[in-house]
mmCIF file of the N, C-alpha and C atoms, coordinates in Angstrom:
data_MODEL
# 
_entry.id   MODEL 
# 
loop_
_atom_site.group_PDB 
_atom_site.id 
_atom_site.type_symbol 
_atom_site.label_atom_id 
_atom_site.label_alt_id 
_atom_site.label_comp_id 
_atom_site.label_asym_id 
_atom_site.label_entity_id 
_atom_site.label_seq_id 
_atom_site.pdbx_PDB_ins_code 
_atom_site.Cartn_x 
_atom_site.Cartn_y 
_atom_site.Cartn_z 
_atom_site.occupancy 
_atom_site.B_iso_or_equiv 
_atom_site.pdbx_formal_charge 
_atom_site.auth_seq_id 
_atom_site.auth_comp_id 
_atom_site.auth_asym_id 
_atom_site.auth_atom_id 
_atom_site.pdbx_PDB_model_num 
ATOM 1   N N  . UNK A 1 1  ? 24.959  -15.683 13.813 1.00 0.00 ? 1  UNK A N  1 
ATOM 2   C CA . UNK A 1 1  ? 23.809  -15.049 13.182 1.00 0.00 ? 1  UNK A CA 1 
ATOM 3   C C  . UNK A 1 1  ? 23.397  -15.802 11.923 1.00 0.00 ? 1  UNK A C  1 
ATOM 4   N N  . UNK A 1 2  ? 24.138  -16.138 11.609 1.00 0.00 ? 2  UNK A N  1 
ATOM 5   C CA . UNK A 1 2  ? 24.022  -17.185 10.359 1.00 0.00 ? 2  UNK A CA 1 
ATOM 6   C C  . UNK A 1 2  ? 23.283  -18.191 10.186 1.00 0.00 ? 2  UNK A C  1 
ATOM 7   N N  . UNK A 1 3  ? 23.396  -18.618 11.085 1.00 0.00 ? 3  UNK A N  1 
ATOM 8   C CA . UNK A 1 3  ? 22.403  -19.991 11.844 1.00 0.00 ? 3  UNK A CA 1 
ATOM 9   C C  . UNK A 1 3  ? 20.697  -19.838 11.980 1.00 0.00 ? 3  UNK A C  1 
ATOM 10  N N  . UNK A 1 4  ? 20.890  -18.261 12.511 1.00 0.00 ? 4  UNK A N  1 
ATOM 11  C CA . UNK A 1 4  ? 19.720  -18.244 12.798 1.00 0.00 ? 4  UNK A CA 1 
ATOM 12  C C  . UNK A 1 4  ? 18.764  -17.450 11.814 1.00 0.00 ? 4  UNK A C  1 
ATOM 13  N N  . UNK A 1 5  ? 19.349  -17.223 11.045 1.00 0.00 ? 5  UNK A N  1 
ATOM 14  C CA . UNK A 1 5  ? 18.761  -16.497 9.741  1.00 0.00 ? 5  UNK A CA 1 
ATOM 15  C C  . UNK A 1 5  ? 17.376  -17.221 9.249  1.00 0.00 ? 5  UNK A C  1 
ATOM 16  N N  . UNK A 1 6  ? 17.242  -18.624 9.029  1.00 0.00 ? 6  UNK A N  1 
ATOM 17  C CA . UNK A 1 6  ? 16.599  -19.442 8.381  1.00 0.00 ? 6  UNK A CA 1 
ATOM 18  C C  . UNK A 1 6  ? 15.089  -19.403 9.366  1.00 0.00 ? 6  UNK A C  1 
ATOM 19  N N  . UNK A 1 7  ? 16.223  -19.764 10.413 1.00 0.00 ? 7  UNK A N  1 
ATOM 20  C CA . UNK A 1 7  ? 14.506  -19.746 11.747 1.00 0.00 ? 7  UNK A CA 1 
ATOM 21  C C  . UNK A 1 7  ? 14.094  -18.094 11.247 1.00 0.00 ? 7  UNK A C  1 
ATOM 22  N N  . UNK A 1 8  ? 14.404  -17.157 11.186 1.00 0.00 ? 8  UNK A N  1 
ATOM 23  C CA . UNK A 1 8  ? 14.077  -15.944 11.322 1.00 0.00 ? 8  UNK A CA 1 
ATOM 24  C C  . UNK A 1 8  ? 13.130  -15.720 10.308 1.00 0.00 ? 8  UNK A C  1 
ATOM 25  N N  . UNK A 1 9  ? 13.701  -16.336 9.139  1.00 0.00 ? 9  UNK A N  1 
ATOM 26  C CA . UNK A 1 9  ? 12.802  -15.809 7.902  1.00 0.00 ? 9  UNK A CA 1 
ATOM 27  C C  . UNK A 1 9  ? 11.023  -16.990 7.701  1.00 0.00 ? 9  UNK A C  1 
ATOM 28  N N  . UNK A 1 10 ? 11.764  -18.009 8.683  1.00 0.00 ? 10 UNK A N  1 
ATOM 29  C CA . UNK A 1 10 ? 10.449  -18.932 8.839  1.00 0.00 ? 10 UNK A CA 1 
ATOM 30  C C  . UNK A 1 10 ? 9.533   -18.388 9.999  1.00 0.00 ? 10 UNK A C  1 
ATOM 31  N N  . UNK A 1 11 ? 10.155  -17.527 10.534 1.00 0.00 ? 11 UNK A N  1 
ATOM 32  C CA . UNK A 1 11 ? 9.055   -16.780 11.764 1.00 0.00 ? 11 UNK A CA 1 
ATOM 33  C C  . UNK A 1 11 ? 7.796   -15.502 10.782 1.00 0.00 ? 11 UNK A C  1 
ATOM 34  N N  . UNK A 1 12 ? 9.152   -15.374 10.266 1.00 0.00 ? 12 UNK A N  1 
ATOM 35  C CA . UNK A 1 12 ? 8.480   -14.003 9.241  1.00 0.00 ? 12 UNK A CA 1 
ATOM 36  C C  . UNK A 1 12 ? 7.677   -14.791 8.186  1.00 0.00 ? 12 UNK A C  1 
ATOM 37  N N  . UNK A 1 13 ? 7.850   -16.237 7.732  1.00 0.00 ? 13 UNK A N  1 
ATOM 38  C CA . UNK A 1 13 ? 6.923   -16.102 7.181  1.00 0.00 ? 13 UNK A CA 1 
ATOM 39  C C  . UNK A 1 13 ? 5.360   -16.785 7.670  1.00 0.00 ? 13 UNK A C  1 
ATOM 40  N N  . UNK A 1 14 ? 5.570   -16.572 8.656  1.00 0.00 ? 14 UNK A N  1 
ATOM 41  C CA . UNK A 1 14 ? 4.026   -17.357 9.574  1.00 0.00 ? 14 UNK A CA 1 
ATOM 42  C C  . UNK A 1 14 ? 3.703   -15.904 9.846  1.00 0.00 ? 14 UNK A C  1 
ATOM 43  N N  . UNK A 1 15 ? 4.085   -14.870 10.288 1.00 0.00 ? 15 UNK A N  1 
ATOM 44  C CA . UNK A 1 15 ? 3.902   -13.926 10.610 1.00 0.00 ? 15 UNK A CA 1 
ATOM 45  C C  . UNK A 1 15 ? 3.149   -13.134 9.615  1.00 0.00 ? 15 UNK A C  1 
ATOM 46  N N  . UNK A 1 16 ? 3.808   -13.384 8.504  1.00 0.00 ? 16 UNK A N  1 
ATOM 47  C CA . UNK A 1 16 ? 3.147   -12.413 7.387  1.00 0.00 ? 16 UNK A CA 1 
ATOM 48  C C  . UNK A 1 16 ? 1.892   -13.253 6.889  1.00 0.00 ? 16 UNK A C  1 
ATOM 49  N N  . UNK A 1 17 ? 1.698   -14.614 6.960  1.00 0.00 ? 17 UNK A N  1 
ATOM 50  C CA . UNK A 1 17 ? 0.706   -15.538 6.670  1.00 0.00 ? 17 UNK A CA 1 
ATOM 51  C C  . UNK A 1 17 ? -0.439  -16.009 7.766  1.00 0.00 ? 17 UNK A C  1 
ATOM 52  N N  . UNK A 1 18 ? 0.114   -14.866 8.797  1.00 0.00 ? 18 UNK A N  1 
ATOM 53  C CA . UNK A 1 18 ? -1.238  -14.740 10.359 1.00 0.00 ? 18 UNK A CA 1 
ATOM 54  C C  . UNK A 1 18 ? -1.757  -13.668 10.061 1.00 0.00 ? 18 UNK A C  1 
ATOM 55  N N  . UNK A 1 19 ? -1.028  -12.602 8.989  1.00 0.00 ? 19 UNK A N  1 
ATOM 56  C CA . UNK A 1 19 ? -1.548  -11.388 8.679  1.00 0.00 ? 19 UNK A CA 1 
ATOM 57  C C  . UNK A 1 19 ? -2.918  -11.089 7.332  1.00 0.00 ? 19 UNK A C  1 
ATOM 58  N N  . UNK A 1 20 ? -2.310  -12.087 6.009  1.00 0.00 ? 20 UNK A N  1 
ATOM 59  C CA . UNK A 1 20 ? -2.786  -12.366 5.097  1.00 0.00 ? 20 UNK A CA 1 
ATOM 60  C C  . UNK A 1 20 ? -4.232  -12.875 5.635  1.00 0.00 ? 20 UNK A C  1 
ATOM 61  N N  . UNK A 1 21 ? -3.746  -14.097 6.265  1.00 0.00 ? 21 UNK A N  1 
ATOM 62  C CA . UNK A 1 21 ? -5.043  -14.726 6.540  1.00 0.00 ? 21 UNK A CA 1 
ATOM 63  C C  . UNK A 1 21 ? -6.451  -13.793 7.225  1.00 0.00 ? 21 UNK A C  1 
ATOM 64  N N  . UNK A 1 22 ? -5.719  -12.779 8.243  1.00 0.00 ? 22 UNK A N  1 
ATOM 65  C CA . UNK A 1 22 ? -6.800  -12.170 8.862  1.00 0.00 ? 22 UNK A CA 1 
ATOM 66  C C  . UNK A 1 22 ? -7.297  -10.572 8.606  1.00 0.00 ? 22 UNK A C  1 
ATOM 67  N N  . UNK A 1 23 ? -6.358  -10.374 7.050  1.00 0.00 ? 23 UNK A N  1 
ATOM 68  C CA . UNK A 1 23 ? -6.701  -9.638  6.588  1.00 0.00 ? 23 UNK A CA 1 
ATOM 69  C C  . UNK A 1 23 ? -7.803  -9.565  5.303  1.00 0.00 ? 23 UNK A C  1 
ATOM 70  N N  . UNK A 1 24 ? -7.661  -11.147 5.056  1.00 0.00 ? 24 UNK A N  1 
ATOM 71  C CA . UNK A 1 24 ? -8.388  -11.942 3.521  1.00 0.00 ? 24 UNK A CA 1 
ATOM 72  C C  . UNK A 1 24 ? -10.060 -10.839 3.803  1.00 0.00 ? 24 UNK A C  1 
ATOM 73  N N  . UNK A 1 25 ? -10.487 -11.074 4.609  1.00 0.00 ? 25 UNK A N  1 
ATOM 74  C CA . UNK A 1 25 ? -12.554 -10.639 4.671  1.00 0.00 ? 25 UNK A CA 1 
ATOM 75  C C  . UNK A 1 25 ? -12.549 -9.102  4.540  1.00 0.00 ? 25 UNK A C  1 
ATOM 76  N N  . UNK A 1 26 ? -11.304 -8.343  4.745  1.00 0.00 ? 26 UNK A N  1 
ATOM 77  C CA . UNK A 1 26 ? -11.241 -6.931  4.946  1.00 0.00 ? 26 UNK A CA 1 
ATOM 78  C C  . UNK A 1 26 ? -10.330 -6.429  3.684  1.00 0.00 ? 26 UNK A C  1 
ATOM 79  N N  . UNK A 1 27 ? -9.777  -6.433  3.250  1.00 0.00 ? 27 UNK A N  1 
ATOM 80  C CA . UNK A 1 27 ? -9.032  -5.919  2.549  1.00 0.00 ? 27 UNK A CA 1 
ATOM 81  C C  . UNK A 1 27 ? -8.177  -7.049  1.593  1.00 0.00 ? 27 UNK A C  1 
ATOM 82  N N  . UNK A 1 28 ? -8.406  -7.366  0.538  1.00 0.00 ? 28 UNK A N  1 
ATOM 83  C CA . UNK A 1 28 ? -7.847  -8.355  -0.490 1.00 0.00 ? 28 UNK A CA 1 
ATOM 84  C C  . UNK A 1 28 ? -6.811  -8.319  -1.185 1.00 0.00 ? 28 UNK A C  1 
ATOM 85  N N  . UNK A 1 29 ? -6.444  -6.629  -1.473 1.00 0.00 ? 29 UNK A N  1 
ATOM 86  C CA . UNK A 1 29 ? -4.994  -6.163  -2.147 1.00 0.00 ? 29 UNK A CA 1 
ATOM 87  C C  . UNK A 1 29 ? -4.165  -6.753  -1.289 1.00 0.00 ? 29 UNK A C  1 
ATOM 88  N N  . UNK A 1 30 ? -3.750  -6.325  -0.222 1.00 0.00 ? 30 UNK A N  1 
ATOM 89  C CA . UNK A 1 30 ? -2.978  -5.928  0.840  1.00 0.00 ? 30 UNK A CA 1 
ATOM 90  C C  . UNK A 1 30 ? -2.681  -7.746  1.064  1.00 0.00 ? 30 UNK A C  1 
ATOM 91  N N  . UNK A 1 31 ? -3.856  -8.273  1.478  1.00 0.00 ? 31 UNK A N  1 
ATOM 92  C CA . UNK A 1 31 ? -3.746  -9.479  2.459  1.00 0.00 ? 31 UNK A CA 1 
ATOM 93  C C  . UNK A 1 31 ? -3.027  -10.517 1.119  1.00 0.00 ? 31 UNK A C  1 
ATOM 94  N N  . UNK A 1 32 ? -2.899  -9.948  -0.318 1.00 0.00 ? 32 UNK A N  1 
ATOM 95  C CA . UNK A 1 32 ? -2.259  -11.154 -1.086 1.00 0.00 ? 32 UNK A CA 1 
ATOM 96  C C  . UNK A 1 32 ? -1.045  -10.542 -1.350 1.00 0.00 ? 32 UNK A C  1 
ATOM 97  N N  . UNK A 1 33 ? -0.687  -9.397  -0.703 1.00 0.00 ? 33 UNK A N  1 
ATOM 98  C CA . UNK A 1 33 ? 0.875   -9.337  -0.950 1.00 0.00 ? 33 UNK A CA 1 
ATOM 99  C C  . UNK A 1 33 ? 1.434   -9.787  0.225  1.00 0.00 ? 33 UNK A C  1 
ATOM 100 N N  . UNK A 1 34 ? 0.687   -9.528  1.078  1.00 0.00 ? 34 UNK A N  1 
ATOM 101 C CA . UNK A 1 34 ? 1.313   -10.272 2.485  1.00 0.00 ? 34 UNK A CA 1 
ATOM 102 C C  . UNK A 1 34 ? 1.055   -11.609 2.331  1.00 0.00 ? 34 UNK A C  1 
ATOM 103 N N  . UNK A 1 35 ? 0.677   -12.387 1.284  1.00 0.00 ? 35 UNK A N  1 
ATOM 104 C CA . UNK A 1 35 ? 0.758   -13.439 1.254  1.00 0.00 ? 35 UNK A CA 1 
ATOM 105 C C  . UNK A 1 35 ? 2.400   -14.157 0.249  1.00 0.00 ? 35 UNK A C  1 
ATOM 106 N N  . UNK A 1 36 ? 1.826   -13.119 -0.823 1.00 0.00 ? 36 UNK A N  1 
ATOM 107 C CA . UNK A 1 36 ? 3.388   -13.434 -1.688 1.00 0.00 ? 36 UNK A CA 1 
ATOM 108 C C  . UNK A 1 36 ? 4.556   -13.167 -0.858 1.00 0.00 ? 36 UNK A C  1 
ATOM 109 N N  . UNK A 1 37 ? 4.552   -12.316 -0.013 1.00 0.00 ? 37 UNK A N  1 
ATOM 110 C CA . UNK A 1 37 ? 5.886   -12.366 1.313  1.00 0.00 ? 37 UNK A CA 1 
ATOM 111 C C  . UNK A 1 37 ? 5.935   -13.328 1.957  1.00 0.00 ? 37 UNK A C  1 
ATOM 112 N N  . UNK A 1 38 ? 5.092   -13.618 2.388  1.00 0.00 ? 38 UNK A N  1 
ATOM 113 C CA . UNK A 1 38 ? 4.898   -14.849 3.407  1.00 0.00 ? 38 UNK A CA 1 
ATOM 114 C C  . UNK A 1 38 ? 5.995   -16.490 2.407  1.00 0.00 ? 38 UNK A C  1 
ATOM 115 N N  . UNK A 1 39 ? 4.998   -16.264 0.828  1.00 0.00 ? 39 UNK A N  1 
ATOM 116 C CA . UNK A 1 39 ? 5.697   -17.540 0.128  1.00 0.00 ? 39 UNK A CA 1 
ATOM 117 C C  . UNK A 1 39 ? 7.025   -17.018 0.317  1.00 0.00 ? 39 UNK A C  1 
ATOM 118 N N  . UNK A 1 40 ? 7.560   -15.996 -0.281 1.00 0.00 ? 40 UNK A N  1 
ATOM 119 C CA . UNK A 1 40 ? 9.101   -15.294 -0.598 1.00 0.00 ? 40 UNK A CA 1 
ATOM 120 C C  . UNK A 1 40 ? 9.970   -15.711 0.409  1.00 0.00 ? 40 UNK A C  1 
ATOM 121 N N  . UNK A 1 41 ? 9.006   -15.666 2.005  1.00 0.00 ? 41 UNK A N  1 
ATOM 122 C CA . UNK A 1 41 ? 10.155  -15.710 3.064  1.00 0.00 ? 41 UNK A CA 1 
ATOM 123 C C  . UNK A 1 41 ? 10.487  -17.122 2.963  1.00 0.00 ? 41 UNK A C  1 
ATOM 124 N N  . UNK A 1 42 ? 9.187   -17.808 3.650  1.00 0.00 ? 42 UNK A N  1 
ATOM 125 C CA . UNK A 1 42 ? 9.093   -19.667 3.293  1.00 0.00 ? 42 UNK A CA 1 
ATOM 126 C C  . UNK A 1 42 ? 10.260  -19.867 2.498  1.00 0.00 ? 42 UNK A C  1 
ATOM 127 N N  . UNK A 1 43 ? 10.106  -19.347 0.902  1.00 0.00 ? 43 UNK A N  1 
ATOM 128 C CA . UNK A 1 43 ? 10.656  -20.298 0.445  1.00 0.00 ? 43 UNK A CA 1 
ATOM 129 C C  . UNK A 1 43 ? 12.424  -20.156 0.851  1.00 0.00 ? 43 UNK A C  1 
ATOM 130 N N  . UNK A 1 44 ? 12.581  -18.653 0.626  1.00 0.00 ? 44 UNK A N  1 
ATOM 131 C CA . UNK A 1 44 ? 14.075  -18.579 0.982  1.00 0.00 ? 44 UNK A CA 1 
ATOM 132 C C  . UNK A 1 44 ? 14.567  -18.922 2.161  1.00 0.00 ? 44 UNK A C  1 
ATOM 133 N N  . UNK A 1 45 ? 13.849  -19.285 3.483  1.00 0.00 ? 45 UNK A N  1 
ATOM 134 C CA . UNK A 1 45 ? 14.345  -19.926 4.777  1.00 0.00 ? 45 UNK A CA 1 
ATOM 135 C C  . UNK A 1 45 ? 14.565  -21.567 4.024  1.00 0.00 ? 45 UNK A C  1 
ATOM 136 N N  . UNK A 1 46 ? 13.756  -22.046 4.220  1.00 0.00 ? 46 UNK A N  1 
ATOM 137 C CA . UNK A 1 46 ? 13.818  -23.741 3.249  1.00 0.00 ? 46 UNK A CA 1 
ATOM 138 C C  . UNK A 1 46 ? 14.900  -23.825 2.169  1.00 0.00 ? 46 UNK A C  1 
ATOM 139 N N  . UNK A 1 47 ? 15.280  -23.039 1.177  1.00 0.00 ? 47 UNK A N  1 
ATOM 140 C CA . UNK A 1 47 ? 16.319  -23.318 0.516  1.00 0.00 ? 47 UNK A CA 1 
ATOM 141 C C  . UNK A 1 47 ? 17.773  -22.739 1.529  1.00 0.00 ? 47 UNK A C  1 
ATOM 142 N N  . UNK A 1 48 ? 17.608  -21.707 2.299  1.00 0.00 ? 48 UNK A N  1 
ATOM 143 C CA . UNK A 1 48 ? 18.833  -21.425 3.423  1.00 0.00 ? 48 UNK A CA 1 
ATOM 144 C C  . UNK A 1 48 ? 19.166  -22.779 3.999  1.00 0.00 ? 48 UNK A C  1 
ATOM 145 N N  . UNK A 1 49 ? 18.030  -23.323 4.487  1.00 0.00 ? 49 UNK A N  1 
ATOM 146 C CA . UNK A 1 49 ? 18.422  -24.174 5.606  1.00 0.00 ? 49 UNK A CA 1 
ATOM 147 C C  . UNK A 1 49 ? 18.656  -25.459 4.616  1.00 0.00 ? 49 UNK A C  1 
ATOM 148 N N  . UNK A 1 50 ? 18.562  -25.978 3.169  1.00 0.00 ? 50 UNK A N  1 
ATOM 149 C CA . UNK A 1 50 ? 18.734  -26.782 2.359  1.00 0.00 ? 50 UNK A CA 1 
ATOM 150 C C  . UNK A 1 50 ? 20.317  -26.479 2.182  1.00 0.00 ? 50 UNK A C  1 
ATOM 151 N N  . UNK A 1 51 ? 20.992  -25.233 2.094  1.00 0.00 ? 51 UNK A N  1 
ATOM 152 C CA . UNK A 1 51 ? 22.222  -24.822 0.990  1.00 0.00 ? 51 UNK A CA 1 
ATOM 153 C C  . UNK A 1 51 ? 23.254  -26.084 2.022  1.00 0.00 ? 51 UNK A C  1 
# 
């Protein structure tokens, strides 16, 4: 499970950044916290898969 943690959190963060994006024209609160998740996940998969 360990292994796959990194892919997981890099799924989540395309996921949350397919959300942001197609939420941007409708709703602007929402679609930039799902964006700061999106960075949060990114970045912590990339430093996982760095450690």
């Amino acid at each position: 499970m360990r292994d796959f943690l990194p892919i997981i959190l890099l799924a989540v963060a395309g996921f949350l950044a397919g959300g942001a994006y197609s939420m941007w024209k409708t709703a602007r609160g929402p679609a930039v916290v799902l964006a700061a998740g999106a960075v949060l996940a990114l970045a912590g998969g990339i430093l996982w898969m760095s450690w």
